[in-house]
C-alpha positions as CSV (number, residue, x, y, z in Angstrom):
1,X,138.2,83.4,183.7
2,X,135.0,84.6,184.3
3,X,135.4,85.3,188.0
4,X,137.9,87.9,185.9
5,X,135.7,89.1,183.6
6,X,132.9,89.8,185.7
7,X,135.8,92.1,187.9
8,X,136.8,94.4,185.1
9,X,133.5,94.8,183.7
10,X,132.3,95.8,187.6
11,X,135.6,97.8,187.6
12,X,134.9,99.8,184.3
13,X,130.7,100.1,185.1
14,X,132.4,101.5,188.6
15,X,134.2,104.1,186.9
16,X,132.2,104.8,183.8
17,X,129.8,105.7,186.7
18,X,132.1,107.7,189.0
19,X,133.1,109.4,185.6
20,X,130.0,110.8,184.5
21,X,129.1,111.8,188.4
22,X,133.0,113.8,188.7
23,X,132.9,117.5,188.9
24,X,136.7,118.4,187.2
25,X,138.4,115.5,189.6
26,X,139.0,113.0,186.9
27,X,142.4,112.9,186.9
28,X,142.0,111.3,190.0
29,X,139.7,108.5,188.8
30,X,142.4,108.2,186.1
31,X,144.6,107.4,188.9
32,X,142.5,105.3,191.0
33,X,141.5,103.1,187.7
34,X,145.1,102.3,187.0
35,X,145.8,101.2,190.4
36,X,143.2,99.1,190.6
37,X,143.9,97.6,186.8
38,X,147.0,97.2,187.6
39,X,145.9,95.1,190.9
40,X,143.9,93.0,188.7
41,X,147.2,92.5,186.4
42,X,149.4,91.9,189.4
43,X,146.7,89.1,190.5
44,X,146.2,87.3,187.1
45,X,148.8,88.0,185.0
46,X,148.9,90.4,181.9
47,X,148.0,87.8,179.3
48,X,145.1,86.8,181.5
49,X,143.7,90.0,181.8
50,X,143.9,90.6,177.5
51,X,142.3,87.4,177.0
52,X,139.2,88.8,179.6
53,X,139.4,92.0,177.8
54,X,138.8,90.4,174.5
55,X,136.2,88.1,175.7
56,X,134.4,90.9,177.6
57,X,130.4,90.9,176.3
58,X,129.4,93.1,174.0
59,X,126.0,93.3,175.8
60,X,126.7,94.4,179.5
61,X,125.9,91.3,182.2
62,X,124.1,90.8,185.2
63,X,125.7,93.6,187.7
64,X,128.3,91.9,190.1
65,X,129.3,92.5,193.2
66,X,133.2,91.5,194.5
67,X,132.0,91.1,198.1
């Protein structure tokens, strides 16, 4: 679980990032965020991915890196 919850918290730092770097192109972050949550969904199952969500830190973690 918290090889999971390290992955969607680099996910949404990734695109928090990307969005407040975009110049009018976020609809195409939108699009590249759901594709890769929906990876993460595809790889551990819905229910997996809601239990991460809701035991995501308040407090942002240690940055990660999924290479």
């Amino acid at each position: 679980m918290n090889g999971l919850i390290a992955r969607l918290e680099l996910l949404l730092r990734g695109y928090a990032a990307a969005c407040d770097h975009a110049q009018g192109d976020a609809g195409r972050l939108v699009e590249q965020f759901r594709r890769d949550l929906r990876l993460l969904v595809a790889e551990y199952g819905p229910n997996a991915v809601d239990i991460a969500l809701d035991r995501f830190p308040d407090e942002p973690g240690p940055k990660a890196s999924l290479h």
